[in-house]
PDB file of N, CA, C and O in Angstrom:
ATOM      1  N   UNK A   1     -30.763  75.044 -61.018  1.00  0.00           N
ATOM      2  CA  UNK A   1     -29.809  74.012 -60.678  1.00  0.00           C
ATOM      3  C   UNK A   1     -30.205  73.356 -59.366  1.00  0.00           C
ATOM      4  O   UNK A   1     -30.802  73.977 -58.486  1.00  0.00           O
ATOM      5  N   UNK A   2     -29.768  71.776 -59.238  1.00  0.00           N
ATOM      6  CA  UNK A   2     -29.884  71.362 -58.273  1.00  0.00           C
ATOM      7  C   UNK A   2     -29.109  70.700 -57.728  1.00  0.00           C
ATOM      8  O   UNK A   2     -29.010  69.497 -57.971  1.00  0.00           O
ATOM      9  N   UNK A   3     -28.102  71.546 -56.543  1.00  0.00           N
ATOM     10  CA  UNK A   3     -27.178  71.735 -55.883  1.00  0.00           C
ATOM     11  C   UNK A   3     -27.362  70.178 -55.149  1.00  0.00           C
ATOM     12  O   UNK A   3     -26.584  69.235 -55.295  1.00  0.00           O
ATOM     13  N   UNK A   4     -28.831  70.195 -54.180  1.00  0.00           N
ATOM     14  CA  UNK A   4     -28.899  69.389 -53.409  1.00  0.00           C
ATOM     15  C   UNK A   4     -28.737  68.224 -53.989  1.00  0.00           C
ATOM     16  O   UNK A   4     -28.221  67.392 -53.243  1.00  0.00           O
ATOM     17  N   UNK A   5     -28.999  67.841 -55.098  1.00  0.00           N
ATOM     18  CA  UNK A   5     -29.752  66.889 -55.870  1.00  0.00           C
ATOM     19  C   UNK A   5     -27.959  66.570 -56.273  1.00  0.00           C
ATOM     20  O   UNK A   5     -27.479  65.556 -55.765  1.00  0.00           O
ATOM     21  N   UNK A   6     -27.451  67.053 -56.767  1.00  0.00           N
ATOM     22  CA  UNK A   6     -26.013  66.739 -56.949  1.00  0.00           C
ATOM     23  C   UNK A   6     -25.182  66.241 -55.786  1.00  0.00           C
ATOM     24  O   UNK A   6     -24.599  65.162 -55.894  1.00  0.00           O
ATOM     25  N   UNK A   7     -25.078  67.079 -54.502  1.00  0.00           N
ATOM     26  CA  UNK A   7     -24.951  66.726 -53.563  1.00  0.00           C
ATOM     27  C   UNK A   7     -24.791  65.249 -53.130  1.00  0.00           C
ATOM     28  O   UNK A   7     -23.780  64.564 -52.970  1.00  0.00           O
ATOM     29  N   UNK A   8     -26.346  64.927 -52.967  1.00  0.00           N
ATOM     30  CA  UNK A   8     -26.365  63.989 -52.308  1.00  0.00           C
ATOM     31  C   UNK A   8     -26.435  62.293 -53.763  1.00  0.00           C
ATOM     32  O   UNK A   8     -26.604  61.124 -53.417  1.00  0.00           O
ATOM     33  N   UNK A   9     -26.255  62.755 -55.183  1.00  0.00           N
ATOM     34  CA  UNK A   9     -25.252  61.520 -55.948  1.00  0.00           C
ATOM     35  C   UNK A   9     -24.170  61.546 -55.885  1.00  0.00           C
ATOM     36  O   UNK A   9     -23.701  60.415 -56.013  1.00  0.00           O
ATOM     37  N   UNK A  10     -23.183  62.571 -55.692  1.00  0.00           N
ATOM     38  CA  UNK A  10     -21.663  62.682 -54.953  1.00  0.00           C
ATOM     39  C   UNK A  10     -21.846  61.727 -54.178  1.00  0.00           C
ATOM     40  O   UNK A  10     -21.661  60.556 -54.511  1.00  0.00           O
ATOM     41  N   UNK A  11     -22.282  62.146 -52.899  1.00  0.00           N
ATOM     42  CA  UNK A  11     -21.971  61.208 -51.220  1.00  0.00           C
ATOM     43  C   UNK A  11     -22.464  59.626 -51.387  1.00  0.00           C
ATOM     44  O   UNK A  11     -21.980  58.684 -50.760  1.00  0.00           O
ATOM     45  N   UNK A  12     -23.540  59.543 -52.379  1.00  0.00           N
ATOM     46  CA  UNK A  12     -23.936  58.087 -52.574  1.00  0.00           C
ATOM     47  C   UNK A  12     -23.642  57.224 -53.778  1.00  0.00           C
ATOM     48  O   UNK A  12     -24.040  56.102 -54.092  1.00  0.00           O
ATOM     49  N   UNK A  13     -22.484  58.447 -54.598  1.00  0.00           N
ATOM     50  CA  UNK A  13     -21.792  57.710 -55.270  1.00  0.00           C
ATOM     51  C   UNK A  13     -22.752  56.826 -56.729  1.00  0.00           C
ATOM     52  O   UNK A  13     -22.460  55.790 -57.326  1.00  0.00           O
ATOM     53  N   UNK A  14     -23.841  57.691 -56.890  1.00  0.00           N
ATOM     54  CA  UNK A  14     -24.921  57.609 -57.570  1.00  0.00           C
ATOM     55  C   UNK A  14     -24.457  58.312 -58.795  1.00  0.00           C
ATOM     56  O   UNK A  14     -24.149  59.498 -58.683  1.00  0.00           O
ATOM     57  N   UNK A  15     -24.342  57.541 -60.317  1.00  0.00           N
ATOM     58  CA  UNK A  15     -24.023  58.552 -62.022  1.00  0.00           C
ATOM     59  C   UNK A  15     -25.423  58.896 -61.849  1.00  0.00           C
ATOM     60  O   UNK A  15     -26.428  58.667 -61.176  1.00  0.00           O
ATOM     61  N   UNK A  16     -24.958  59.561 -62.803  1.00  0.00           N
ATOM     62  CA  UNK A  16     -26.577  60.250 -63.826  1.00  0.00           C
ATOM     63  C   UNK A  16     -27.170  59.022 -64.330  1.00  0.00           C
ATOM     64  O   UNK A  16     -28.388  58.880 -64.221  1.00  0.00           O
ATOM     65  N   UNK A  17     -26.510  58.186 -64.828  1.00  0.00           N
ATOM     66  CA  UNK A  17     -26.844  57.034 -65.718  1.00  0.00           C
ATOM     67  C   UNK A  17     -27.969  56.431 -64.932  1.00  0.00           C
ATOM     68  O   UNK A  17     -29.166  56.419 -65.218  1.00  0.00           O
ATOM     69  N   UNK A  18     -27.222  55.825 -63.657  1.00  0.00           N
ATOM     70  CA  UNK A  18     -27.944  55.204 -62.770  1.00  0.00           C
ATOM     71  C   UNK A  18     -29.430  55.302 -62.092  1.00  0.00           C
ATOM     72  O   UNK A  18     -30.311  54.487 -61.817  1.00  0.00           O
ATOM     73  N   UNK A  19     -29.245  56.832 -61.953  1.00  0.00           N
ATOM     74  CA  UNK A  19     -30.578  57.824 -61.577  1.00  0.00           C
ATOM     75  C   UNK A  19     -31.631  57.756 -62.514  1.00  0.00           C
ATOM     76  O   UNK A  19     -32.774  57.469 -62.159  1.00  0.00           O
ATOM     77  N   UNK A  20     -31.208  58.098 -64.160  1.00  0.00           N
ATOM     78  CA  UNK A  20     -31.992  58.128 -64.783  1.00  0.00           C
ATOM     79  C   UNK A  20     -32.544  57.058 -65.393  1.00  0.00           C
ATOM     80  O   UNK A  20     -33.554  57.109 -66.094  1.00  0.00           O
ATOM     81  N   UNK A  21     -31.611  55.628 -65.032  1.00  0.00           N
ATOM     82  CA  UNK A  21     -32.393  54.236 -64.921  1.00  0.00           C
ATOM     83  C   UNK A  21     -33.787  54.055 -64.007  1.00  0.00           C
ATOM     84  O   UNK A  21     -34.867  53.524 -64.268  1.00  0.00           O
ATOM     85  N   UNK A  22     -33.389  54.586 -63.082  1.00  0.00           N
ATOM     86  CA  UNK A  22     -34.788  54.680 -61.923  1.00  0.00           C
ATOM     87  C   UNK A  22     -35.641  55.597 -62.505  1.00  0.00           C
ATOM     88  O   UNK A  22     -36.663  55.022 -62.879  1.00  0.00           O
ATOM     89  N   UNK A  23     -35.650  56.704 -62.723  1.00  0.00           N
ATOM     90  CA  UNK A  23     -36.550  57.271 -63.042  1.00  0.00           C
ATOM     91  C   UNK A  23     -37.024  56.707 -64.774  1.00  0.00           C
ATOM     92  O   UNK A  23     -37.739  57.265 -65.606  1.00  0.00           O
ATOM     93  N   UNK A  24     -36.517  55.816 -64.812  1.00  0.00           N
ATOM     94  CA  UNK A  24     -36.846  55.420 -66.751  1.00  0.00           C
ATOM     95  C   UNK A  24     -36.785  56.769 -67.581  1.00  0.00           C
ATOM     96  O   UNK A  24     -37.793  57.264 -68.086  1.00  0.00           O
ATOM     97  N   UNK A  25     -35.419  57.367 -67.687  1.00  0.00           N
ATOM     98  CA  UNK A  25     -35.463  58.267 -68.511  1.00  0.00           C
ATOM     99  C   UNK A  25     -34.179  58.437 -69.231  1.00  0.00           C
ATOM    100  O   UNK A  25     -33.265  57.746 -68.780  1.00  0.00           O
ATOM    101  N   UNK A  26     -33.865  59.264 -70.341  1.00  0.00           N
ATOM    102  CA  UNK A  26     -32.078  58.664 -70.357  1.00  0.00           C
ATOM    103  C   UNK A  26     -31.653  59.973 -69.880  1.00  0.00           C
ATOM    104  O   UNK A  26     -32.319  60.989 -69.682  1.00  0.00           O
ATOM    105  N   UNK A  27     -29.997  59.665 -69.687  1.00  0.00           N
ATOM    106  CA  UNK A  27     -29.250  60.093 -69.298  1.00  0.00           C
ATOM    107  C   UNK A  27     -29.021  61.954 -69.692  1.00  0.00           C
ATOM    108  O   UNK A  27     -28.848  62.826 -68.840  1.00  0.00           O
ATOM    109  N   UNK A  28     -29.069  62.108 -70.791  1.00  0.00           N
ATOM    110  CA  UNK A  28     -29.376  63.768 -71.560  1.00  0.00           C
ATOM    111  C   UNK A  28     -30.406  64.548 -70.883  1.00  0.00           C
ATOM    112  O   UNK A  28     -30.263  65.636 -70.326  1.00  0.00           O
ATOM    113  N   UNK A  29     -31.778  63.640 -71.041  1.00  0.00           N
ATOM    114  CA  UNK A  29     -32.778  64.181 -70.482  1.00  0.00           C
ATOM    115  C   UNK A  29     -32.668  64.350 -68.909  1.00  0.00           C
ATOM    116  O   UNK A  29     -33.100  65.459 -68.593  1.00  0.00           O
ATOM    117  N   UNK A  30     -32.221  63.597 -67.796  1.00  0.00           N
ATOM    118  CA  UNK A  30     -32.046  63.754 -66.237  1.00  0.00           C
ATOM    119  C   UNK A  30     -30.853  65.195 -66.794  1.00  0.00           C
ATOM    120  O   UNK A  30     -31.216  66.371 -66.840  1.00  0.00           O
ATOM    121  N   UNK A  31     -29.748  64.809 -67.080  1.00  0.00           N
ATOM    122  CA  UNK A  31     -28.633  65.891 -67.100  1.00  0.00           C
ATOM    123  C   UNK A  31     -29.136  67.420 -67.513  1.00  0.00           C
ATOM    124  O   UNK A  31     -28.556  68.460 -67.200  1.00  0.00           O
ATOM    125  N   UNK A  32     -30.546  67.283 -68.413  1.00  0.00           N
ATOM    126  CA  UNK A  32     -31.361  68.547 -68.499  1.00  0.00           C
ATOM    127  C   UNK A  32     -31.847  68.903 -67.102  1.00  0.00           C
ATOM    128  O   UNK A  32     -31.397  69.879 -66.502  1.00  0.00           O
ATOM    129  N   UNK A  33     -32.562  68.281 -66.710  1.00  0.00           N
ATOM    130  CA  UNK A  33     -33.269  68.330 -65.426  1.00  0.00           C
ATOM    131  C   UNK A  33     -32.581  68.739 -64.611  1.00  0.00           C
ATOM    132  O   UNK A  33     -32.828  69.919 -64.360  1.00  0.00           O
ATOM    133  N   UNK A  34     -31.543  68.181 -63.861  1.00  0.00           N
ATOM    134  CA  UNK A  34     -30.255  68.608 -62.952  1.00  0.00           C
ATOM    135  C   UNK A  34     -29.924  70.322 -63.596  1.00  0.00           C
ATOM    136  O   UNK A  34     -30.070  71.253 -62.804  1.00  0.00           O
ATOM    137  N   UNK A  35     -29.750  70.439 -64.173  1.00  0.00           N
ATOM    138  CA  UNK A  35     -29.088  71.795 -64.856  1.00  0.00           C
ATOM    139  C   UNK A  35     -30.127  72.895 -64.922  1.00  0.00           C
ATOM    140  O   UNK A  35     -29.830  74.045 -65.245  1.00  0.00           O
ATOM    141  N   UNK A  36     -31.328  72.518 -64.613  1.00  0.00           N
ATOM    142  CA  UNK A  36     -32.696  73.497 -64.742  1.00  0.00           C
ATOM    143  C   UNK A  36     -32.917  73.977 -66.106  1.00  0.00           C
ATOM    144  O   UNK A  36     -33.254  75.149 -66.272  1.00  0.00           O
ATOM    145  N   UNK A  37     -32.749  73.129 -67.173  1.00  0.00           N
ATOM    146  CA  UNK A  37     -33.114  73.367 -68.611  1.00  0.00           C
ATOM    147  C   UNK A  37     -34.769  72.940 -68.326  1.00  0.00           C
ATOM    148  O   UNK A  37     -35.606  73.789 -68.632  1.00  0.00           O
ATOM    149  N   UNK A  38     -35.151  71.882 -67.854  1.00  0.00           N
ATOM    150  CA  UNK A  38     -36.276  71.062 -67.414  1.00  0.00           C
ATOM    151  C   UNK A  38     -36.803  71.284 -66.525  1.00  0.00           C
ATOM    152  O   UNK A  38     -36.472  72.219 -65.797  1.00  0.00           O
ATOM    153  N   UNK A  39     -37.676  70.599 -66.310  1.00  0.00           N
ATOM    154  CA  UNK A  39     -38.577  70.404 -65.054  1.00  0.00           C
ATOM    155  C   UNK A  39     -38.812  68.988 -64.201  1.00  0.00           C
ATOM    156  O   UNK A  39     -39.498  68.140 -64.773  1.00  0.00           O
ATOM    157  N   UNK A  40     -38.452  68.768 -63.281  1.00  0.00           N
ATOM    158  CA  UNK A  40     -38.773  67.524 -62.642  1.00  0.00           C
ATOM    159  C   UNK A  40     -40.453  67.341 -62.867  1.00  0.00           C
ATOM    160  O   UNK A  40     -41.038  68.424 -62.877  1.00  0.00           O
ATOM    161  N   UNK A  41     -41.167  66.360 -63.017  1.00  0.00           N
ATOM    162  CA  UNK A  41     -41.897  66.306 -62.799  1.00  0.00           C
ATOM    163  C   UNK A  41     -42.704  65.770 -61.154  1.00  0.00           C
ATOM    164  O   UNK A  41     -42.076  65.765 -60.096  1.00  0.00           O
ATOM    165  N   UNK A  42     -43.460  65.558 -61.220  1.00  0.00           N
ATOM    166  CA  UNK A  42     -43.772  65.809 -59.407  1.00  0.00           C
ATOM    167  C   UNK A  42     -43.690  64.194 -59.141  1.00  0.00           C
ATOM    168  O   UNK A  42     -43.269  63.905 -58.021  1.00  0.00           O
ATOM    169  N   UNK A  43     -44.040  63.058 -60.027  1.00  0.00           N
ATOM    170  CA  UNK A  43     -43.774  62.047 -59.798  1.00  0.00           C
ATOM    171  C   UNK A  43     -42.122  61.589 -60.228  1.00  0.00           C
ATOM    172  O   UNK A  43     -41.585  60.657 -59.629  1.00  0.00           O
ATOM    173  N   UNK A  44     -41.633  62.103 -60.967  1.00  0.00           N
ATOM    174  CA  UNK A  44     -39.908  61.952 -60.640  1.00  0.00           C
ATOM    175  C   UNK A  44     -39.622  62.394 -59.287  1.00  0.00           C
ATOM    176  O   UNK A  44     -39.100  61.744 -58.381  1.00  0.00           O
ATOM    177  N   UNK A  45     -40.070  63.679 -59.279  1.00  0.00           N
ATOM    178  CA  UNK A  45     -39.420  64.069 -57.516  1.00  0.00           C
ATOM    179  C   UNK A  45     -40.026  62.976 -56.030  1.00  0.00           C
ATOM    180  O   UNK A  45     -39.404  62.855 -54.974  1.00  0.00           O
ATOM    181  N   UNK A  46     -41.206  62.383 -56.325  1.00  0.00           N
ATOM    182  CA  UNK A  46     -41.507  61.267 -55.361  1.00  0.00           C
ATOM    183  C   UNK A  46     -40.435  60.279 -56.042  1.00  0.00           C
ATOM    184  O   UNK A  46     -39.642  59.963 -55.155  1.00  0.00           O
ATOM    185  N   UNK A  47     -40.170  59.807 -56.978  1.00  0.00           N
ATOM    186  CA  UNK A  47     -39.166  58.805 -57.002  1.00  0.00           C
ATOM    187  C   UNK A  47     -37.580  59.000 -56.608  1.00  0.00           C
ATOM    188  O   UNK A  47     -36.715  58.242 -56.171  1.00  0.00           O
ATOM    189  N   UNK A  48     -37.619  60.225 -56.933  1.00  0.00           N
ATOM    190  CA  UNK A  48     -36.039  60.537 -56.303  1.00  0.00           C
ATOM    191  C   UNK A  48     -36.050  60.861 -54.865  1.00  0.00           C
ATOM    192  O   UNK A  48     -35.186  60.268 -54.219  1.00  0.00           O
ATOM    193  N   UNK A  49     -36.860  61.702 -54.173  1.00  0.00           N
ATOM    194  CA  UNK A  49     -36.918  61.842 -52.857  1.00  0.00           C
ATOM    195  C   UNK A  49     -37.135  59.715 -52.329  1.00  0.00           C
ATOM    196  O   UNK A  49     -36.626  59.285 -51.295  1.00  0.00           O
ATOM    197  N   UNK A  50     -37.379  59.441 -52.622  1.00  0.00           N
ATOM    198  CA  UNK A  50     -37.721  58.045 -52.177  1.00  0.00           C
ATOM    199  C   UNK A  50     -36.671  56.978 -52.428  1.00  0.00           C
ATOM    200  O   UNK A  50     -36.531  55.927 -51.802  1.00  0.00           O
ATOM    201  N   UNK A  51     -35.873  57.482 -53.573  1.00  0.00           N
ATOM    202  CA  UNK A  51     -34.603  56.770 -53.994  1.00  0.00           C
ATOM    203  C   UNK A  51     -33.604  57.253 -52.538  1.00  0.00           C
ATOM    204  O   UNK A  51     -33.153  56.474 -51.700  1.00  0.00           O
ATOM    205  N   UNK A  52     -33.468  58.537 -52.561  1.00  0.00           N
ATOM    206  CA  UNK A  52     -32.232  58.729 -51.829  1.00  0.00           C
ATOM    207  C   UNK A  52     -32.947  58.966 -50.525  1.00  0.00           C
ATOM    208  O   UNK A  52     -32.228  59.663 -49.809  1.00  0.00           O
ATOM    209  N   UNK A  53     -34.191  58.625 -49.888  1.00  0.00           N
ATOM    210  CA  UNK A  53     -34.552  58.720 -48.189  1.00  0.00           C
ATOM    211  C   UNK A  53     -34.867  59.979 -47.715  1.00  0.00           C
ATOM    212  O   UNK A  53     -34.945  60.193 -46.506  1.00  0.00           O
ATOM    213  N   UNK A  54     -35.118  61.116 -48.824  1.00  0.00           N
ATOM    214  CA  UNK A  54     -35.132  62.318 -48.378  1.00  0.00           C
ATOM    215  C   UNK A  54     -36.463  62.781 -48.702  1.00  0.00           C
ATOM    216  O   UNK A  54     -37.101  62.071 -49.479  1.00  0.00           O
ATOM    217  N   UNK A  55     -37.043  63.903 -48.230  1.00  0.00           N
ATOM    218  CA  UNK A  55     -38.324  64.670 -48.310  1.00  0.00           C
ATOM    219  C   UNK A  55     -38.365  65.230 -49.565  1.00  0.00           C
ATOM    220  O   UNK A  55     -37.218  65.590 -49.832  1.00  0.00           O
ATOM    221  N   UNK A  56     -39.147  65.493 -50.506  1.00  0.00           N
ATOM    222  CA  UNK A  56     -39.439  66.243 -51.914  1.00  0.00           C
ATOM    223  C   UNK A  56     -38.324  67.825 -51.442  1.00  0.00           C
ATOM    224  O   UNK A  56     -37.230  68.277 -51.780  1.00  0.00           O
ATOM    225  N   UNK A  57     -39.151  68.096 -50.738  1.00  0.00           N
ATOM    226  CA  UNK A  57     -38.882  69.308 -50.463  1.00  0.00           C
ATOM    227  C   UNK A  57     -37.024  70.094 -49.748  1.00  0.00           C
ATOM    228  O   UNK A  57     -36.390  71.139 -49.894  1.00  0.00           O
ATOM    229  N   UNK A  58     -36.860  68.777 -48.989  1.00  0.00           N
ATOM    230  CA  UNK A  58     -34.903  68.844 -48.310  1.00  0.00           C
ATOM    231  C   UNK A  58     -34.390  68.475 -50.047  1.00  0.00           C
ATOM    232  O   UNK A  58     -33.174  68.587 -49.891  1.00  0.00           O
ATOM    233  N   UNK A  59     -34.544  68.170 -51.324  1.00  0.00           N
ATOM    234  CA  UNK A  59     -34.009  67.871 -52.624  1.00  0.00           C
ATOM    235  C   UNK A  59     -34.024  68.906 -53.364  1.00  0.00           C
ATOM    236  O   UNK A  59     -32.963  69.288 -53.858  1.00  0.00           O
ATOM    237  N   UNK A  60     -35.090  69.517 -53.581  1.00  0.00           N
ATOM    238  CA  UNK A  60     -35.818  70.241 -54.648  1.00  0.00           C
ATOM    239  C   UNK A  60     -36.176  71.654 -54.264  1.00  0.00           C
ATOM    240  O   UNK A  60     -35.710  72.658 -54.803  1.00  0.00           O
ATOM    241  N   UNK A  61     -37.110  71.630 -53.210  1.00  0.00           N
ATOM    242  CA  UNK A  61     -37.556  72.813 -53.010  1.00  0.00           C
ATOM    243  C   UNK A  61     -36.428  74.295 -52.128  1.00  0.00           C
ATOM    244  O   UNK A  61     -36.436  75.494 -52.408  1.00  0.00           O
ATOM    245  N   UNK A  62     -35.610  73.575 -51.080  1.00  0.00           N
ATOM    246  CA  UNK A  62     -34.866  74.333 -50.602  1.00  0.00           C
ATOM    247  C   UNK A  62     -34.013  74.951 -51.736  1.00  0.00           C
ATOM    248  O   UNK A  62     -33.974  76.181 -51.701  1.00  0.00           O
ATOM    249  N   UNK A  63     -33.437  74.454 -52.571  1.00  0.00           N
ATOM    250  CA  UNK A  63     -32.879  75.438 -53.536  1.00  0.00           C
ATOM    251  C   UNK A  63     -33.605  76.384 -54.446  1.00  0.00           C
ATOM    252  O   UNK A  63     -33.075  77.370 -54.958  1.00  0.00           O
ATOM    253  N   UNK A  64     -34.563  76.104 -54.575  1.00  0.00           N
ATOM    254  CA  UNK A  64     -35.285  76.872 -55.526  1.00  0.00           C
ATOM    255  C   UNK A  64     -35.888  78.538 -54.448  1.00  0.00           C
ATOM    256  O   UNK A  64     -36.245  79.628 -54.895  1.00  0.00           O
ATOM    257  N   UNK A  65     -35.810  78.205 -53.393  1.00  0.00           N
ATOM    258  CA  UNK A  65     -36.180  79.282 -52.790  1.00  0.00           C
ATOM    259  C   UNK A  65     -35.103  79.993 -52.107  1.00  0.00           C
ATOM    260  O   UNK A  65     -35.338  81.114 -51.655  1.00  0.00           O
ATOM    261  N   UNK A  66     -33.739  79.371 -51.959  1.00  0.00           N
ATOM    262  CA  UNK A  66     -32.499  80.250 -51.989  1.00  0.00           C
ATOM    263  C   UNK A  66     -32.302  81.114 -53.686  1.00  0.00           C
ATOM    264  O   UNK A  66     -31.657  82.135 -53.922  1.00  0.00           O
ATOM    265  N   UNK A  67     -32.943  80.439 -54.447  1.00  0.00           N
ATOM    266  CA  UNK A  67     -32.792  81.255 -55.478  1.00  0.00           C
ATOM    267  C   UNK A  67     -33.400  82.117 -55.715  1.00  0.00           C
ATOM    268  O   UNK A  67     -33.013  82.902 -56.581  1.00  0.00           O
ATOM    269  N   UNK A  68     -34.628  82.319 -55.019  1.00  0.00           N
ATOM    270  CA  UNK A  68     -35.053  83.194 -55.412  1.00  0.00           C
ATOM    271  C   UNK A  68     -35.249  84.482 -54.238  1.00  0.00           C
ATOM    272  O   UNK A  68     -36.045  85.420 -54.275  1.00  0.00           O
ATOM    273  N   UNK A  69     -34.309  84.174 -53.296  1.00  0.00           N
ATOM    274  CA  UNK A  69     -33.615  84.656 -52.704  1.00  0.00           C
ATOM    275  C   UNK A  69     -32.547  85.711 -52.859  1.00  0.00           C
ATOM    276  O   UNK A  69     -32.257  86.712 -52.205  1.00  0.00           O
ATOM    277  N   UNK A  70     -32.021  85.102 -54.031  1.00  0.00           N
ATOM    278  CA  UNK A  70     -30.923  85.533 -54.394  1.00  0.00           C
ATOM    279  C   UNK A  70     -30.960  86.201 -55.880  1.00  0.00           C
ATOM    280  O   UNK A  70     -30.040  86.618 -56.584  1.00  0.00           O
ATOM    281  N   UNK A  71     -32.243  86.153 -56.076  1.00  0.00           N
ATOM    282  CA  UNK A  71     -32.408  86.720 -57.361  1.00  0.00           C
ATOM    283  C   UNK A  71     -31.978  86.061 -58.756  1.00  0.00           C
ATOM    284  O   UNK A  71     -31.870  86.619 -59.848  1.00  0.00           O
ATOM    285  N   UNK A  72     -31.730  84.521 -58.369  1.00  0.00           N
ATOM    286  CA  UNK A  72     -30.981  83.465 -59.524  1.00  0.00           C
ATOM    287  C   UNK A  72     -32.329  82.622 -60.015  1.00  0.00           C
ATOM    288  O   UNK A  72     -33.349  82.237 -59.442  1.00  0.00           O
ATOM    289  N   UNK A  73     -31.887  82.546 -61.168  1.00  0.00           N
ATOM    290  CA  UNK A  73     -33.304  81.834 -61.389  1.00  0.00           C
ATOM    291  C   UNK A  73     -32.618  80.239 -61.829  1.00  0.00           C
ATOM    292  O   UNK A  73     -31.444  79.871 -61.776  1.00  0.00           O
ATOM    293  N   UNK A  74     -33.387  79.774 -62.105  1.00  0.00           N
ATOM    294  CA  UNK A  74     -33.420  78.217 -61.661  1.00  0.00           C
ATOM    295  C   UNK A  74     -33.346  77.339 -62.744  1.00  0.00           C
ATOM    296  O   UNK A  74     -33.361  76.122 -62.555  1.00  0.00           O
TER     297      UNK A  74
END
């Protein structure tokens, strides 16, 4: 899951719809992705880190390593 990634379409008031317009993908498929059924791919994550002003890594990567932290998988 991606906490951050939810996060910060809350505060900017960003749908799924919208997101997955930018990334040219539909809406099912991002809502996979968000949920960790999927995988971002590394050029979605440059487009989303670049959509919302943030680093690959402050989006994506910080959660994935609280998870595994925590023994949650992803």
């Amino acid at each position: 899951m991606y906490s951050k990634l939810k996060g910060l379409m809350v505060e900017k008031r960003i749908t799924q719809q919208k997101l997955a317009e930018v990334l040219k993908i539909t809406g099912s498929a991002l809502n996979y992705k968000i949920n960790g059924k999927s995988d971002f791919s590394v050029t979605e994550a440059k487009l989303v880190s670049s959509f919302f002003g943030k680093t690959i890594e402050e989006i994506f990567v910080i959660d994935e390593v609280n998870n595994m932290k925590t023994g949650r998988s992803a």
